[in-house]
LONU-34730 format. One record per residue: residue in one letter; z, y, x of N, C-alpha, C in turn. Coordinates in steps of 0.2 Angstrom, whole numbers. Layout:
{'A',{Z,Y,X},{Z,Y,X},{Z,Y,X}} ...
//
This chain:
{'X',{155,234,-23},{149,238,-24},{148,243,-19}} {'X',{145,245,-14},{143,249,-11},{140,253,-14}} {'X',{140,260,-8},{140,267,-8},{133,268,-13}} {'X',{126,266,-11},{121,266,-14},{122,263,-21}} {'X',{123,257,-22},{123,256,-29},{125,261,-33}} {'X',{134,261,-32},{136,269,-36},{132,273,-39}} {'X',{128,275,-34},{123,279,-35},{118,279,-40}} {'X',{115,272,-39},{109,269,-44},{111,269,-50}} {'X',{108,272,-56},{110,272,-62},{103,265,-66}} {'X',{109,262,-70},{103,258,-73},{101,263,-81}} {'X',{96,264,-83},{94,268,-90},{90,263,-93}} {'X',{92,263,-99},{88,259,-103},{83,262,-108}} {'X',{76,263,-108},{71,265,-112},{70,262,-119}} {'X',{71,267,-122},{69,262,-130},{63,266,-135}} {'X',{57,263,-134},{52,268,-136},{49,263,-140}} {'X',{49,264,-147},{47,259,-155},{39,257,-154}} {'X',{34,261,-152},{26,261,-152},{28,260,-144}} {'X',{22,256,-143},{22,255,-136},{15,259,-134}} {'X',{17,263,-134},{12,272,-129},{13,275,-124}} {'X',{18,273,-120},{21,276,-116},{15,280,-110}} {'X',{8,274,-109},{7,278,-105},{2,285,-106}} {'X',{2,287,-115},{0,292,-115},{3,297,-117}} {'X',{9,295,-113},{15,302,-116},{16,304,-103}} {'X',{14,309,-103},{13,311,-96},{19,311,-95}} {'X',{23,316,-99},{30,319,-97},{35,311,-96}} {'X',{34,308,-102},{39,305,-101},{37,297,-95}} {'X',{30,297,-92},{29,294,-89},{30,296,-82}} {'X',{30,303,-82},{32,306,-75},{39,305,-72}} {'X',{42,308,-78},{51,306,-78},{52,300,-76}} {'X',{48,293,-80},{51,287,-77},{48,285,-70}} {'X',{43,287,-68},{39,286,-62},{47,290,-55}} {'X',{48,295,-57},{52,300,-52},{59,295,-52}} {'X',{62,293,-58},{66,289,-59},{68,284,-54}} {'X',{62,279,-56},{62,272,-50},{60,274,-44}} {'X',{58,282,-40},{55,281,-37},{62,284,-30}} {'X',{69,284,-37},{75,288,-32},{78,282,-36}} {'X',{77,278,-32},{81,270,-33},{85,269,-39}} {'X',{82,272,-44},{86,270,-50},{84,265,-54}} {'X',{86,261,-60},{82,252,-63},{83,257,-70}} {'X',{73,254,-72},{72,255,-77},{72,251,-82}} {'X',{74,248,-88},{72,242,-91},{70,247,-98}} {'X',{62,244,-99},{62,246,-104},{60,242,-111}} {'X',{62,243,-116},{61,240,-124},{59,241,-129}} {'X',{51,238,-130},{46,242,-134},{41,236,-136}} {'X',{39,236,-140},{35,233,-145},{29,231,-142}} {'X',{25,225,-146},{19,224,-143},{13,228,-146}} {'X',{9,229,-144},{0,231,-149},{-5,229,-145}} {'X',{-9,228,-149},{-17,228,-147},{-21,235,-146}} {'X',{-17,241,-148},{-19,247,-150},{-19,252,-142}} {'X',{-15,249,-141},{-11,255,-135},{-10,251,-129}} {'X',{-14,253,-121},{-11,250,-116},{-4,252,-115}} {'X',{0,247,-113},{8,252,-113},{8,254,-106}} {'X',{6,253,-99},{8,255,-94},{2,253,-88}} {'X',{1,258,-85},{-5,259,-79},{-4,256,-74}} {'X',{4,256,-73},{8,253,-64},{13,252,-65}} {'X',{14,248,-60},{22,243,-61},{26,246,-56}} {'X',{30,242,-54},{37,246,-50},{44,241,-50}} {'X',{46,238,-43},{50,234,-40},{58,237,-46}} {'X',{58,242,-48},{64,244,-50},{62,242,-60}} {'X',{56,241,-61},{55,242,-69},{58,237,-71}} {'X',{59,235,-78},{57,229,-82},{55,229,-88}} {'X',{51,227,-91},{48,227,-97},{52,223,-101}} {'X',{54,222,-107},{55,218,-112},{51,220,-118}} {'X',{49,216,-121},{42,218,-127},{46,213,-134}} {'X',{45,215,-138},{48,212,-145},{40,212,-150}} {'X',{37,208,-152},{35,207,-159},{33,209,-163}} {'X',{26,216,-164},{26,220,-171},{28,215,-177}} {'X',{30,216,-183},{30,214,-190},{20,214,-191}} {'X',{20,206,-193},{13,205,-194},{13,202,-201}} {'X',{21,199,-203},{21,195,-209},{23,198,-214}} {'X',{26,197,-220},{28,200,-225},{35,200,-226}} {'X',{37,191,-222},{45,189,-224},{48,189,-215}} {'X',{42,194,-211},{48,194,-205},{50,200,-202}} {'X',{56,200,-199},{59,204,-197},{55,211,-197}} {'X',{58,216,-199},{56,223,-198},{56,225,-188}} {'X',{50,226,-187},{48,228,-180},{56,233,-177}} {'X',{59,238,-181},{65,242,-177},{69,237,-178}} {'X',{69,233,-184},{75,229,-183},{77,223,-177}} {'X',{72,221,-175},{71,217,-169},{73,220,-162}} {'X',{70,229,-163},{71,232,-156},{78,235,-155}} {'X',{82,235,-162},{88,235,-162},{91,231,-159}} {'X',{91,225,-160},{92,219,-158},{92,217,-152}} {'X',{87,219,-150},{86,218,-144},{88,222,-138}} {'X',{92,226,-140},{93,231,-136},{101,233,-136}} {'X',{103,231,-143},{111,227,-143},{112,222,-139}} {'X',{110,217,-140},{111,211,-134},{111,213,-128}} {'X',{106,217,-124},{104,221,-120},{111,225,-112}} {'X',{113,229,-120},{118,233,-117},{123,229,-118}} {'X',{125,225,-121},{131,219,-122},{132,214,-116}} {'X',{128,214,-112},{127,209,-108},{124,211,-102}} {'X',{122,218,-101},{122,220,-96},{123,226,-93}} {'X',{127,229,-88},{126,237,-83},{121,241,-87}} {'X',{124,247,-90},{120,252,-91},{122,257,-92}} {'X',{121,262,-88},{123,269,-87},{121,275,-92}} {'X',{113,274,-92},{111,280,-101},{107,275,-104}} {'X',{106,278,-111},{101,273,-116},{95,279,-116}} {'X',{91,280,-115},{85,287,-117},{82,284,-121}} {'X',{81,288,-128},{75,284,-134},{68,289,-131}} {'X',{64,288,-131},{56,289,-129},{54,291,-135}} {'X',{52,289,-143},{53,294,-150},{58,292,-153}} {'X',{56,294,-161},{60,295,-165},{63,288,-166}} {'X',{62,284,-168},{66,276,-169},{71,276,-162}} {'X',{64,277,-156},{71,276,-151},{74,277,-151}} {'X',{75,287,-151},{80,290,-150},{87,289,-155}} {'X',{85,286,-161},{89,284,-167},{92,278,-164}} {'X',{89,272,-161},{92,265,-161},{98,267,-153}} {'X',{94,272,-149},{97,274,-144},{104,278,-146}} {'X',{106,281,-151},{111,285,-151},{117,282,-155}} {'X',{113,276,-160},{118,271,-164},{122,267,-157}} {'X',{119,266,-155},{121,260,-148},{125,266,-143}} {'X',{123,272,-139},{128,274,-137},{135,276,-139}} {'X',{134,278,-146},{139,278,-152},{145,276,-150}} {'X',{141,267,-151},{147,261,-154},{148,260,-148}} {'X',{144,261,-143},{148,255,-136},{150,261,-129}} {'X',{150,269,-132},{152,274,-127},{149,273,-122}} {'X',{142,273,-122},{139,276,-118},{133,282,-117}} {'X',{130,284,-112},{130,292,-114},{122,291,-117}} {'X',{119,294,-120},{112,296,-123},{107,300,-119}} {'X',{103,300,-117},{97,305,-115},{90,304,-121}} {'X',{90,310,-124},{86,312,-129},{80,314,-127}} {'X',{74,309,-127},{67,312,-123},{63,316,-129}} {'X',{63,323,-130},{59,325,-136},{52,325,-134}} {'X',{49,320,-140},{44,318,-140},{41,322,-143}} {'X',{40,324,-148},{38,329,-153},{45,332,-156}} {'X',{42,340,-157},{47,344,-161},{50,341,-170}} {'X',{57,338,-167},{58,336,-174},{58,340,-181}} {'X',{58,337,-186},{55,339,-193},{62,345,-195}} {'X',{59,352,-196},{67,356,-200},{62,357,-208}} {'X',{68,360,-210},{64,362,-217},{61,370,-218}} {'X',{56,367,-222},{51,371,-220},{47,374,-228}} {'X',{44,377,-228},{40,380,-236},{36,372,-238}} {'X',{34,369,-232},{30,363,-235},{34,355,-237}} {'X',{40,357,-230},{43,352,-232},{51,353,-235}} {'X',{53,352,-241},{57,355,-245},{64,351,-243}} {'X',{62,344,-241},{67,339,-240},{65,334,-236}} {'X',{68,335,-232},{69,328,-223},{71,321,-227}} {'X',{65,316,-224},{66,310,-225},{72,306,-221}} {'X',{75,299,-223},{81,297,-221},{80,298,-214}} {'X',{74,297,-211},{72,295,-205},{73,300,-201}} {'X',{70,306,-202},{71,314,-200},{77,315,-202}} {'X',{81,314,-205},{89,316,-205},{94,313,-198}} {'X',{92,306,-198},{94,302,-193},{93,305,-187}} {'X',{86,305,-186},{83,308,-180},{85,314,-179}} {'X',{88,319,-182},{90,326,-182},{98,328,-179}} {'X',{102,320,-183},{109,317,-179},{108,315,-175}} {'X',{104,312,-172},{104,310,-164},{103,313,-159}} {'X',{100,320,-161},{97,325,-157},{104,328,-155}} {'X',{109,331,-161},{114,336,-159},{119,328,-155}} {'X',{119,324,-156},{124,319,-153},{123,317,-146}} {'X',{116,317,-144},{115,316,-135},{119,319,-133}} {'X',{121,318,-126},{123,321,-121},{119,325,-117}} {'X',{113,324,-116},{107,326,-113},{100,325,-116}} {'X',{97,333,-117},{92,333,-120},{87,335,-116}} {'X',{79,332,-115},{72,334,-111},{69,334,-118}} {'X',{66,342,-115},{61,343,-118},{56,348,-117}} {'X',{49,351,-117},{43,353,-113},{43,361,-109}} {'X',{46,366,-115},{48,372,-112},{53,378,-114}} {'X',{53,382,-114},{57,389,-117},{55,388,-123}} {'X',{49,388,-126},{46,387,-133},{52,383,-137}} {'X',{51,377,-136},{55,370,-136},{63,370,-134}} {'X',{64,374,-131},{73,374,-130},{74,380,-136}} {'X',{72,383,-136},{72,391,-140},{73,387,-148}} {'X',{68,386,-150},{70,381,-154},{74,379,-159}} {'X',{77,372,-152},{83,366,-153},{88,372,-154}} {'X',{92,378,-151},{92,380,-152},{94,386,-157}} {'X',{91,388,-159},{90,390,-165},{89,386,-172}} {'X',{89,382,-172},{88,378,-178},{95,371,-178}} {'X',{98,368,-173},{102,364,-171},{109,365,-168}} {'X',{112,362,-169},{117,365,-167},{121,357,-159}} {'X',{119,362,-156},{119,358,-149},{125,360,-145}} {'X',{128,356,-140},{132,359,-137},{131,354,-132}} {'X',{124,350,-129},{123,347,-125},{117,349,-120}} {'X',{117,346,-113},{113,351,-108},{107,350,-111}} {'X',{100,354,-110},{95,355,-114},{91,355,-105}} {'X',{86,350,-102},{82,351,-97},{76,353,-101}} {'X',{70,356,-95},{65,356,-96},{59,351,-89}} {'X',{54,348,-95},{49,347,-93},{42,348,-94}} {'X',{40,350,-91},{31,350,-95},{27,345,-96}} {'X',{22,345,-101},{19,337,-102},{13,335,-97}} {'X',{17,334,-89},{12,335,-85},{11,328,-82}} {'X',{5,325,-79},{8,318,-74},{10,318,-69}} {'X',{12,314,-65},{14,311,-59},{10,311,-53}} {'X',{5,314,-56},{-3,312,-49},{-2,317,-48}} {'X',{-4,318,-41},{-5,323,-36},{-11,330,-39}} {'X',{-9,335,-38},{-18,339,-39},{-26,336,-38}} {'X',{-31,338,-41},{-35,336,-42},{-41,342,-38}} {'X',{-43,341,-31},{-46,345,-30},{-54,339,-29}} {'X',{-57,333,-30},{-61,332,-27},{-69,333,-32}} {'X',{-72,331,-30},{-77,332,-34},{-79,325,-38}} {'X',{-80,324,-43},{-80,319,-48},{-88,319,-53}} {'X',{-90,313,-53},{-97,313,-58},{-95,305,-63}} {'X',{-87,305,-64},{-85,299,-68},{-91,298,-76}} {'X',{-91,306,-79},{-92,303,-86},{-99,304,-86}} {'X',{-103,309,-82},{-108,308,-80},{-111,303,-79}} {'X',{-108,296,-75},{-112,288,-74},{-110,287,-78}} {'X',{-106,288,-84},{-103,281,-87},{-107,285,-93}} {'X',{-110,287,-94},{-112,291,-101},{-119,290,-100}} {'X',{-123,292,-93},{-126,293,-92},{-132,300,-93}} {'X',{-129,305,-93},{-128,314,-94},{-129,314,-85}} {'X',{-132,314,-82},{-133,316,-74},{-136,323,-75}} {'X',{-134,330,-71},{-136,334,-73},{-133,341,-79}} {'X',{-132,336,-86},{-128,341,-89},{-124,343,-89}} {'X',{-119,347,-91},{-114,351,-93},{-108,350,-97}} {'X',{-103,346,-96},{-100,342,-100},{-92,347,-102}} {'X',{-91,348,-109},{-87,351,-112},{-81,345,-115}} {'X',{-76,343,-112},{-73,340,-114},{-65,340,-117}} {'X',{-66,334,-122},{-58,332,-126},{-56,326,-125}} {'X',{-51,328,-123},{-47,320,-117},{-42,320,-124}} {'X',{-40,314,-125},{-34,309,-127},{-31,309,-135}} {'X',{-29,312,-140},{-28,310,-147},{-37,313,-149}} {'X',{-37,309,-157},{-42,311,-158},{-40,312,-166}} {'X',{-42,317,-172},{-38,317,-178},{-39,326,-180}} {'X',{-37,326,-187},{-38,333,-191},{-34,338,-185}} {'X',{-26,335,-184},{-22,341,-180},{-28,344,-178}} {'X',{-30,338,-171},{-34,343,-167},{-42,346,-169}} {'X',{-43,347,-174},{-48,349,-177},{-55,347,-173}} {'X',{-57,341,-172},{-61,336,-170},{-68,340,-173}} {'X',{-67,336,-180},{-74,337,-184},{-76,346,-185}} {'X',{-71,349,-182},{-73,356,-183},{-78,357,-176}} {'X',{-71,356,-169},{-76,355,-164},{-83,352,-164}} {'X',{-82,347,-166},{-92,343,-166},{-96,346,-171}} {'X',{-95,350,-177},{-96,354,-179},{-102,361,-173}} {'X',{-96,365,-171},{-99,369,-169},{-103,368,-163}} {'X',{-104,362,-161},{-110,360,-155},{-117,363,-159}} {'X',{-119,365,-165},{-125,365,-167},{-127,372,-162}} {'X',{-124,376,-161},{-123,384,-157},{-124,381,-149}} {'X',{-122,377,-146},{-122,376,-139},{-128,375,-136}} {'X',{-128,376,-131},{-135,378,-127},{-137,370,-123}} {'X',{-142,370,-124},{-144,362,-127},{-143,357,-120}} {'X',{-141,361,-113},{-138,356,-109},{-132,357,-107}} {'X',{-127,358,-114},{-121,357,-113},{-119,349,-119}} {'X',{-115,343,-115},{-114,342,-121},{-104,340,-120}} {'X',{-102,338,-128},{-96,338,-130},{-94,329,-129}} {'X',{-90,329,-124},{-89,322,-125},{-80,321,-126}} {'X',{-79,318,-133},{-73,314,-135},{-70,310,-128}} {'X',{-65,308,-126},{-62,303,-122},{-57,302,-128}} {'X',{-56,294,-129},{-53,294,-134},{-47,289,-128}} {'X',{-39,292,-130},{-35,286,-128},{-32,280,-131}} {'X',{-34,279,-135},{-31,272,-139},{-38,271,-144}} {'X',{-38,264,-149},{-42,260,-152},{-43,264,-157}} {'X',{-48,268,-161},{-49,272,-167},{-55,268,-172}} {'X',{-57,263,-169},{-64,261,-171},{-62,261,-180}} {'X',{-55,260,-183},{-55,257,-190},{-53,264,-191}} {'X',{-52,269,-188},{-50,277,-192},{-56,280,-196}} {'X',{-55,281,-201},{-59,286,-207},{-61,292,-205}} {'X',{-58,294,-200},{-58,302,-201},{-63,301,-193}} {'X',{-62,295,-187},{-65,296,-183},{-73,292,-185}} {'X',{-73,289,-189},{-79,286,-191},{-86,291,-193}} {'X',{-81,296,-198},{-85,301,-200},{-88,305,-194}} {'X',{-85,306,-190},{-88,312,-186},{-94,307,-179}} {'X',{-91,300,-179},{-96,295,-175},{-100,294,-178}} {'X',{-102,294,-186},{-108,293,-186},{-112,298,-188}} {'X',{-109,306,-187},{-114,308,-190},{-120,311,-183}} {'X',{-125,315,-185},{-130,317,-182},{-129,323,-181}} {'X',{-127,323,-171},{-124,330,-167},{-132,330,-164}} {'X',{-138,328,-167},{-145,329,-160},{-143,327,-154}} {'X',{-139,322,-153},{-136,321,-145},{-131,325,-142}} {'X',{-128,330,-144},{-125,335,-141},{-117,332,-141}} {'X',{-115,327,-146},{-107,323,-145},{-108,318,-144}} {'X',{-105,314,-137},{-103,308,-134},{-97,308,-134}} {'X',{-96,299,-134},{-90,298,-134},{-89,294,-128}} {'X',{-83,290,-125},{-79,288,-121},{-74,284,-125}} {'X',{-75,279,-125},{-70,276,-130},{-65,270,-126}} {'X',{-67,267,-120},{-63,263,-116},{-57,267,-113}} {'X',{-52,265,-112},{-46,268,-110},{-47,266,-102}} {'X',{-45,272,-97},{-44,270,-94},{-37,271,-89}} {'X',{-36,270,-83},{-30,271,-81},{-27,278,-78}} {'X',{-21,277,-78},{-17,284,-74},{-24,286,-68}} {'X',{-24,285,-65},{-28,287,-59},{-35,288,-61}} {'X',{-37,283,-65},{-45,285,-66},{-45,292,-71}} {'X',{-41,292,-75},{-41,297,-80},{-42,304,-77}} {'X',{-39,307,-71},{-41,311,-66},{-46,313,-62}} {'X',{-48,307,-61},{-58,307,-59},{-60,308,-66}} {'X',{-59,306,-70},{-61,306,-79},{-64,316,-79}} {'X',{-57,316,-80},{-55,323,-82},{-58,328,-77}} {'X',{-59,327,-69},{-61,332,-65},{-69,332,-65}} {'X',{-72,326,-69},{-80,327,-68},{-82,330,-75}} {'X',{-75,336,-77},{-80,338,-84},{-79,348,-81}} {'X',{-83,351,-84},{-85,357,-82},{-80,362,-86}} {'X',{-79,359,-93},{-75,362,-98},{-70,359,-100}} {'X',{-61,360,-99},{-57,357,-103},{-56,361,-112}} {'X',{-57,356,-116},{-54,360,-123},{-48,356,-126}} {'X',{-45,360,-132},{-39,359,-133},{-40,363,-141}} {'X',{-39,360,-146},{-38,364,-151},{-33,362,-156}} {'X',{-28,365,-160},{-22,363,-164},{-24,366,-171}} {'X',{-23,362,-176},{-25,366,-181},{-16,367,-185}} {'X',{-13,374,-185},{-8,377,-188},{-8,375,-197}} {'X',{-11,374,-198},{-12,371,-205},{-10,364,-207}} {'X',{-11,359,-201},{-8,352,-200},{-4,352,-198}} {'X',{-3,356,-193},{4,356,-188},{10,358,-188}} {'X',{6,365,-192},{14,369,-193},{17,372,-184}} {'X',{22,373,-185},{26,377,-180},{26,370,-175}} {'X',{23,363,-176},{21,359,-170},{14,360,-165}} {'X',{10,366,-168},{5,372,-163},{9,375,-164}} {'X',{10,380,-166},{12,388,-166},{15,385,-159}} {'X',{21,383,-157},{27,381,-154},{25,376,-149}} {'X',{15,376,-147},{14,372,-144},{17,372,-135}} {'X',{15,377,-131},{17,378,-126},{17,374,-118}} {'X',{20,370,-117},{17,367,-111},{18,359,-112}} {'X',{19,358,-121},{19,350,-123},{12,348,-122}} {'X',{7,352,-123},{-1,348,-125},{-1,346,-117}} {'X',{-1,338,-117},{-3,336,-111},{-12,334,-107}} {'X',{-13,336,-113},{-23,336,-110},{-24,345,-109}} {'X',{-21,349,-109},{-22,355,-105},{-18,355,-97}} {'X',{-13,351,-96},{-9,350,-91},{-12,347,-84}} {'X',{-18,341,-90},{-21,339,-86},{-29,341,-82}} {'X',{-31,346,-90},{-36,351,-84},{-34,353,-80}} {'X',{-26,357,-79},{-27,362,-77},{-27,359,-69}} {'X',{-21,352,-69},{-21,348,-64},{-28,348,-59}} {'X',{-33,345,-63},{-40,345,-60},{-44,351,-58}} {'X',{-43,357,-60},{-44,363,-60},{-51,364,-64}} {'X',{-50,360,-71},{-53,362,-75},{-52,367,-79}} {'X',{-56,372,-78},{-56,378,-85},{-52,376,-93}} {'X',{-50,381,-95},{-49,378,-103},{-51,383,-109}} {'X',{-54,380,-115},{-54,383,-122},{-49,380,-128}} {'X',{-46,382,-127},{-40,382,-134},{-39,388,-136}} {'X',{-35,385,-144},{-33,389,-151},{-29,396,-148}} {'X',{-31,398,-150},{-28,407,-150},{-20,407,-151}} {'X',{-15,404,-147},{-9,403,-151},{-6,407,-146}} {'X',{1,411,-147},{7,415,-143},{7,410,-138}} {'X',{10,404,-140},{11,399,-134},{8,396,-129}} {'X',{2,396,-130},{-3,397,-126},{-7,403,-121}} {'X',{-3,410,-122},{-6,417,-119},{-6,414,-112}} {'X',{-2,409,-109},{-1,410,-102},{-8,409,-98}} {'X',{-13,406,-102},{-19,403,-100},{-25,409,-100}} {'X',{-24,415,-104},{-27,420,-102},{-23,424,-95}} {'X',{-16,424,-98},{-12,427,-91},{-14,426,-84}} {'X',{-17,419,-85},{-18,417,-76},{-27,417,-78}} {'X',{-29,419,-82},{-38,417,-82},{-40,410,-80}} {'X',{-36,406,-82},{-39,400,-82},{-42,396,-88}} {'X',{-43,401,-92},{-48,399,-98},{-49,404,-104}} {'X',{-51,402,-111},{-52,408,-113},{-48,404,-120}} {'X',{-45,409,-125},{-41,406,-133},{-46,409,-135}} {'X',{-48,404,-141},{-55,406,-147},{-48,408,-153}} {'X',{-51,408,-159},{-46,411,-165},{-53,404,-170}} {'X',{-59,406,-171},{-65,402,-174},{-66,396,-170}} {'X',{-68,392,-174},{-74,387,-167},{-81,391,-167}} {'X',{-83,393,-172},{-88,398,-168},{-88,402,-162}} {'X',{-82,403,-159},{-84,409,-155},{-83,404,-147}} {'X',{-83,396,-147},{-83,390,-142},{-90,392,-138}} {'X',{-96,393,-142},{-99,394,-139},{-101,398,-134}} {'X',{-98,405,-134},{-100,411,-131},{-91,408,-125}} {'X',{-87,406,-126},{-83,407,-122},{-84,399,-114}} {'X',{-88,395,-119},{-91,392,-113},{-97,395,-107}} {'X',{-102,397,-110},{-105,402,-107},{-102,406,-105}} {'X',{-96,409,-103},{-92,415,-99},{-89,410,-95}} {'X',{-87,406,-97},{-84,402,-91},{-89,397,-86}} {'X',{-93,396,-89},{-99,392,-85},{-100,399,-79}} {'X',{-101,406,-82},{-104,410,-76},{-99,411,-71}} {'X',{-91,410,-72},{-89,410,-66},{-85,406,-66}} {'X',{-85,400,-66},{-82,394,-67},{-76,392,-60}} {'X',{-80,396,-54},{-75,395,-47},{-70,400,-47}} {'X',{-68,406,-51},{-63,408,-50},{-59,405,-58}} {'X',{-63,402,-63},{-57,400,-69},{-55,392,-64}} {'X',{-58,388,-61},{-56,383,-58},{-50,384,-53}} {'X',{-47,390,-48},{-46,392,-44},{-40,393,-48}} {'X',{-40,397,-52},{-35,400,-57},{-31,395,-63}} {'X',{-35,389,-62},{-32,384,-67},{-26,381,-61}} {'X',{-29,379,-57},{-24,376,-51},{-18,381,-49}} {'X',{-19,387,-48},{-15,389,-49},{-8,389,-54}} {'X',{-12,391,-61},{-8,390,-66},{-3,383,-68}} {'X',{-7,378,-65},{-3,372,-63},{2,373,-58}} {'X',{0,375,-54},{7,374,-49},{12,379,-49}} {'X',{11,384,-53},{15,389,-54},{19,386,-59}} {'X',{18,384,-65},{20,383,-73},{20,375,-72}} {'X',{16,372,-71},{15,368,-75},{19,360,-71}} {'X',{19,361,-62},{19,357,-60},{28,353,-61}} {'X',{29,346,-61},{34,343,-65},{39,344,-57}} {'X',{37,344,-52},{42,344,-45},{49,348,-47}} {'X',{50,355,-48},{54,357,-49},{58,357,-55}} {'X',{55,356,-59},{60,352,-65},{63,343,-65}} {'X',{59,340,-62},{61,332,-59},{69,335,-58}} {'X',{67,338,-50},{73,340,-48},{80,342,-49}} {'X',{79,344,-56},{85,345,-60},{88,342,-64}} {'X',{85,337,-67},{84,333,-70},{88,326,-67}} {'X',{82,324,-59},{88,321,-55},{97,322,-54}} {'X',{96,329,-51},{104,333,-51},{110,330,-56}} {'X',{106,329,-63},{111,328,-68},{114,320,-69}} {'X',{108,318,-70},{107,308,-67},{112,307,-61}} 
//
């Protein structure tokens, strides 16, 4: 084996939902990964719900496993258990990384038994006990042992490490990344949702990618009745919601044309021109569903990373962890949805200095370069 191989570390991705391309952070990571001759293989499930991946790569390899469709077959983890046993059995493998919580659990069983090292990609802040939640399910407990057992933990900021932490008892390295993508900054001029909508002209306030109570949706379209009749609110949704309840409700109700939607997924790249052809980014958590998963938001929410990318403005929840985006003036934090209204009109009237100011706040804070780089260091 020569000098470069040595070097090359093979990591194996194990991520249970096949989403990966609507997770930025950990998209960026494996993009930076392959991109410093490292082999990625990853092992994840199939859906109709979710594109898994925008772009391929000389160093990647996909292996896909089967959702559970039947009643008498194989449980969906149990396969990707399986499949990832054999895997590590029979071939080089330097880290296991789970991408969520099943990963990180089938990830830590497998480093365990066969002593190899873990990287723990925090996808979401895991479950502690709380006034609401009296008692952690087996899943969340597992999930909780695999967090202190890694070797290496990523995860989004100060917020986020402060934490782990504080509630864990860790004695392993703790990186940080923000949930940002891989794509360069975003300075061009774009009229993406404007042709595809067909809004030439108006004012577009937009919500890129989950759609659901957290983010207080129905509240948002809600408060369009107050907007100044050529602004309108348009949803980007990233994955299939057509059979959701809660998004039904709010597509069919009667916004007088003020809410559109975007419902096609579209790619790494387009989503950029998507994003840079809206005048308003918004972003809203609701502390009531989320718990200390807003409060504790911080540089995880990957649709404010992406305004900021494009140097789109932002309106988000009044949260601590969110102050940094009044500190750079690249948007304004409401406390109501009512007060959405008056804070677009503020930023409409000087939209060249919150735009200027969003990029900046990007590149200072948010951009993933110099966290890669440490990251790499440790790999």
């Amino acid at each position: 084996m020569d000098r470069v191989d040595r070097k090359m570390k093979h990591i194996l991705l194990v991520l249970r939902e096949p989403f990966l391309d609507r997770i930025p952070s950990l998209k960026t990571l494996v993009w930076f990964l392959l991109n410093h001759n490292h082999r990625i293989t990853l092992i994840t499930s199939e859906s109709n719900k979710f594109i898994l991946l925008s772009f391929d790569h000389e160093n990647l390899q996909i292996i896909k496993v089967k959702q559970r469709s039947k009643r008498f077959e194989s449980p969906t983890t149990l396969k990707l258990l399986w499949k990832t046993l054999s895997f590590v059995l029979t071939r080089r493998v330097d880290y296991l990384m789970g991408g969520d919580a099943i990963g990180n659990i089938i990830a830590s069983k497998i480093s365990q038994l066969l002593v190899k090292k873990h990287i723990f990609f925090m996808l979401e802040y895991p479950q502690i006990i709380t006034e609401k939640v009296q008692c952690l399910t087996r899943l969340q407990r597992l999930e909780n042992k695999s967090l202190e057992k890694s070797d290496i933990i990523i995860t989004h900021d100060k917020w986020h490490k402060q934490f782990l932490l504080t509630h864990f008892n860790l004695n392993n390295k703790i990186l940080l990344l923000p949930n940002s993508s891989f794509t360069p900054e975003i300075y061009m001029e774009s009229n993406f949702l404007q042709k595809r909508l067909g809004v030439q002209g108006q004012k577009i306030v937009l919500h890129s990618g989950g759609f659901g109570k957290w983010f207080k949706c129905k509240e948002l379209a809600d408060s369009t009745y107050n907007w100044d009749k050529n602004v309108k609110l348009v949803f980007h949704v990233s994955h299939r919601v057509e059979d959701d309840k809660y998004f039904e409700e709010v597509y069919e109700s009667d916004y007088r044309g003020k809410v559109l939607f975007s419902l096609n997924p579209v790619s790494t790249y387009e989503l950029d021109s998507l994003v840079a052809s809206a005048d308003v980014g918004i972003a809203l958590y609701s502390e009531k569903e989320l718990g200390y998963r807003a409060t504790y938001m911080g540089l995880a929410a990957g649709k404010i990373g992406n305004y900021l990318k494009c140097g789109v403005p932002i309106i988000a929840t009044k949260l601590l962890s969110l102050s940094y985006i009044e500190t750079y003036q690249c948007g304004i934090l409401v406390e109501k949805e009512k007060d959405i209204a008056s804070a677009i009109n503020k930023i409409l009237s000087n939209r060249d200095m919150y735009s200027k100011n969003a990029h900046r706040c990007y590149r200072e804070l948010w951009h993933p370069e110099s966290y890669l780089k440490k990251v790499g260091e440790i790999i």
